[in-house]
N, C-alpha and C positions, 0 to 999 in steps of 0.2 A: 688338449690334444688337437694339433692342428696338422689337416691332412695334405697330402702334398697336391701338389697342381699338375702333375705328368709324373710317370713312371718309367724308367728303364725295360728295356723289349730286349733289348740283344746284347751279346757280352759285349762288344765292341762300344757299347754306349748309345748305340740308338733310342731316343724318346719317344712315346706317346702322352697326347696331353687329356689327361685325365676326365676334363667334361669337355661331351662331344655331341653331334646333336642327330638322333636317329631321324628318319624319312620316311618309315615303315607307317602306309594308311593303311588300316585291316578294309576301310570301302570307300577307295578313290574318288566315288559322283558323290559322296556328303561334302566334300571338299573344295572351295571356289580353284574357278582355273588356276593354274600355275601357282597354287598353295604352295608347294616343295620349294621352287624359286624363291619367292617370298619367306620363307621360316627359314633359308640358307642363306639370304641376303642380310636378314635380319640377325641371325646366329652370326656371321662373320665379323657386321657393325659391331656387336655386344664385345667381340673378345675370342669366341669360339672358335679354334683350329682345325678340329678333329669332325669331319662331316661323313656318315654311315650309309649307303647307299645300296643298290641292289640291281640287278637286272630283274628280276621277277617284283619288281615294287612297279607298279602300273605298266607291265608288260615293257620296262624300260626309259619310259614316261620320268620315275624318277632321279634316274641316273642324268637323262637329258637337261631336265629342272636344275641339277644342281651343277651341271656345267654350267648353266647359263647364269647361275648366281656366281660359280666365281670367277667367271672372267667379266661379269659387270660390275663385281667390287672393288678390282682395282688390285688384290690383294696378289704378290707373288704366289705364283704355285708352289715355289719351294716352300713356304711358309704354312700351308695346309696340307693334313694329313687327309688323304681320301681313300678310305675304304669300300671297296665290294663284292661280290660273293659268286661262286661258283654254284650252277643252279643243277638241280636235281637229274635232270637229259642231258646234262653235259660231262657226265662222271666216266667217259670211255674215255683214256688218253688223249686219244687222235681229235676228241670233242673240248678239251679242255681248253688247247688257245684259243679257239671257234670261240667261245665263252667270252673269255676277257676280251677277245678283236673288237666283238659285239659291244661290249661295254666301253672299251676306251673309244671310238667312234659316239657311241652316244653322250660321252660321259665330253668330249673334242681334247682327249688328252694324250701324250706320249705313253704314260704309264700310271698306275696304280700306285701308292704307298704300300698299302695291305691288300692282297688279295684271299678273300676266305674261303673255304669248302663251308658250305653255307651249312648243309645238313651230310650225317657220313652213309647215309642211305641212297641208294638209285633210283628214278624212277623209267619203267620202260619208256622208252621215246616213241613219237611217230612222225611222219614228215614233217620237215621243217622244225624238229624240236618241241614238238606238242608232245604230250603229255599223255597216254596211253590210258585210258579209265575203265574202269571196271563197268557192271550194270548200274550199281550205287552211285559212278560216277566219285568214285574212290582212286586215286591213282593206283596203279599198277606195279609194284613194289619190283625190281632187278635186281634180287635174290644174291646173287652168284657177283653182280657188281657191285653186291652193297658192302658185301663181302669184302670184297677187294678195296677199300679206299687207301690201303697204302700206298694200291697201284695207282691208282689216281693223282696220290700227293707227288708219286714221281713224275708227272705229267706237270704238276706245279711246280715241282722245283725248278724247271729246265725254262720256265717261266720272268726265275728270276733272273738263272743265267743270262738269255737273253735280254734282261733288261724293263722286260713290260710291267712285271711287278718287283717293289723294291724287295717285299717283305710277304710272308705269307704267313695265313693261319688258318684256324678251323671254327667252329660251330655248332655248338647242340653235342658236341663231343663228352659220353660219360667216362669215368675214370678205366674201366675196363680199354677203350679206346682210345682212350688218350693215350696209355701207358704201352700199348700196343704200336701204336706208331712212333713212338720215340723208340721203339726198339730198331726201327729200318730206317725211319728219316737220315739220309744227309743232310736236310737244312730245316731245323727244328723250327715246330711250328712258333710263331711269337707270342701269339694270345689264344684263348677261347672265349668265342665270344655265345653267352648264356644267358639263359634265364635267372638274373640273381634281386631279391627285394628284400626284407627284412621278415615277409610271410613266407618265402621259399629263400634260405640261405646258403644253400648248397654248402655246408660246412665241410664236408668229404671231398666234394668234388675240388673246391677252393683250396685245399690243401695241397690236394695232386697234382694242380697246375704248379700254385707257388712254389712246393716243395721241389720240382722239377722244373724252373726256370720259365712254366710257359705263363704269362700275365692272362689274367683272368678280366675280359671284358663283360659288365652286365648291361645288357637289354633288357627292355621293360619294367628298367630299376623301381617305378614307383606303383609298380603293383601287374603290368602286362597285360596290353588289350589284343588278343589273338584276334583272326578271321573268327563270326561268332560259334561256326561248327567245332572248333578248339578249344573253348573257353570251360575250364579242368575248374573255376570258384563259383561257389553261390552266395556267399556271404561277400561282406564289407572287406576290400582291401587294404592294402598299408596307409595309404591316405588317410584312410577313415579308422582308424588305430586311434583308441584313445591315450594311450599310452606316449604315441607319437606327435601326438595333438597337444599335451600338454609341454612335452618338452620345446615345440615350438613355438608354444606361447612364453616361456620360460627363458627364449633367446631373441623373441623378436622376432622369429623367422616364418617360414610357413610349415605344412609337416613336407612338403616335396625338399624345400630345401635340405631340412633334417636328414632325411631319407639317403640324399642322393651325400653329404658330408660322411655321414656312418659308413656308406659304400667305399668313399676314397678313404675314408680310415682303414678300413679292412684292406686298403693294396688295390682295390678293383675301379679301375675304369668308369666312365658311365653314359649312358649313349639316349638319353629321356630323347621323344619326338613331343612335339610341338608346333600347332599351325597359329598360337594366338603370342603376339608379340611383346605380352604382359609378361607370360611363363615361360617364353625363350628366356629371356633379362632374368627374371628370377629364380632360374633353375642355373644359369651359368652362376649367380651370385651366393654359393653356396659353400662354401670354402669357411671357414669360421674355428674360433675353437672350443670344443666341444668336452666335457667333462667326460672323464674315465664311467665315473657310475653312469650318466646318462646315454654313454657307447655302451656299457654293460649291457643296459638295460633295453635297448633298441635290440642287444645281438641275441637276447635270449628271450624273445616276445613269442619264440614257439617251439623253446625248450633250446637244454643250454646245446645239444647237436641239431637244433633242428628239426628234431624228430614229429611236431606237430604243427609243421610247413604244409604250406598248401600249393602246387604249380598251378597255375592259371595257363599255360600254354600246354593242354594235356591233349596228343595225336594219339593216345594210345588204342581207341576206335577205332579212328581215320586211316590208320594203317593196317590196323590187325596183329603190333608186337609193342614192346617198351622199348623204343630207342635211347631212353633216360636210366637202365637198369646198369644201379651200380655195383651187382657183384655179377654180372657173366653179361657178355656182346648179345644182343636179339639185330636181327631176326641171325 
């Protein structure tokens, strides 16, 4: 079984290339300056297209970085896929090109490839797009507009209209909302981009996308290191799987590469971050073919649906509802 190297997004044929290289630090000052530049300069040299980005990743910090890696590479724009995301105080209409302006200035670009609804939840705003907090120090949940993210997606689509983003999509989206907005969407989202590893496989949710056209993008494919207020595991992650361990030793590879091959076999995307230039190179080098029994065997390490998955990115505190619940919308 050998998995493909990009995947189709739209009827018309549009691509996305399958390993990409996420940006997300969970604590930016453990990190030497201008890390994100460097792991996106280094990602481009290797091979990498698909570069994942954010405005809420170092207050914009790493959108900036990875402008600056690819116009120092040399590489056409046309030739990289750039992704980034629509931030929590920007989910009112009128706030949403506000957002991407934001981002394509820091980012020094005409436009987006992908633009994401980052999460389908609101957070109240305060000037200048802060963040509104509880006593906790808890965001502020916008109830009524979290509600509303279809109205939001039509704020994105008019996005594309005009030009600034080619392609749009969503995130953290469970199958209740997903299935929800393909019912109003004019322009269908292209992927979801999620939580997916061999410990949490989202078997359900994976189906919902594929079965409905929308390409399932996984973050923190080889096991998920959230902000540490976030952090849903107490045990050993997929890396540390012994199961996964041996099949690695079995192919010569490492278990990240394992990891991240099983994911493209499954149809999904993959978007590993990395600052050390060992594990850029080895994490793009992951492409191989891999045995039907030892895909089996990776796909059912926590039952054959899933069922004893563990999410490592768990807000279910931090907000006060399941934004992850797959049989009815919270809040």
């Amino acid at each position: 079984m050998l998995p493909l190297d990009s995947f189709q997004i739209t009827e018309d044929g549009a691509r996305l290339p399958g390993r990409g290289l996420g940006t997300f630090q969970p604590d930016p000052a453990k990190y030497p300056d201008k890390s994100v530049r460097q792991s996106v300069l280094t990602a481009l040299k290797v091979g990498y297209r698909h570069i994942d980005t954010s405005l809420r990743y170092g207050d914009g910090q790493g959108e900036r970085e990875v402008g600056e890696a690819i116009r120092e590479s040399g590489i056409p724009r046309e030739e990289i896929i750039v992704v980034t995301k629509l931030e929590n105080v920007f989910h009112a209409p009128e706030d949403v090109e506000v957002n991407l302006d934001i981002s394509l200035k820091n980012l020094g670009l005409d436009y987006v490839d992908i633009f994401i609804m980052h999460f389908p939840y609101a957070y109240k705003k305060t000037a200048n797009y802060g963040t509104e907090r509880d006593a906790q120090g808890k965001p502020v949940i916008d109830v009524e507009l979290s509600r509303s993210f279809d109205v939001t997606w039509k704020a994105m689509e008019r996005l594309v209209d005009i030009g600034k983003a080619k392609h749009i999509g969503i995130s953290n989206f469970s199958s209740p909302k997903v299935l929800r907005l393909l019912k109003t969407a004019r322009i269908k989202p292209v992927l979801n981009q999620i939580e997916c590893h061999p410990h949490w496989p989202q078997k359900g949710l994976v189906k919902t996308c594929q079965d409905n056209g929308v390409h399932v993008t996984a973050f923190g494919p080889l096991g998920c290191v959230p902000i540490p207020s976030l952090v849903g595991r107490t045990g050993p992650g997929p890396l540390e799987d012994e199961t996964i361990g041996k099949i690695a030793e079995k192919y010569g590879k490492t278990p990240a590469q394992v990891i991240l091959c099983h994911l493209l076999l499954r149809g999904i995307s993959v978007i590993p971050k990395s600052n050390s230039e060992k594990r850029i190179v080895e994490n793009f080098d992951c492409i191989f073919d891999m045995s039907e029994a030892d895909f089996k065997a990776i796909d059912n390490l926590v039952g054959e649906n899933g069922e004893r998955g563990v999410r490592n990115f768990n807000s279910l505190e931090y907000l006060g509802f399941d934004n992850y619940n797959e049989e009815f919308e919270e809040p």
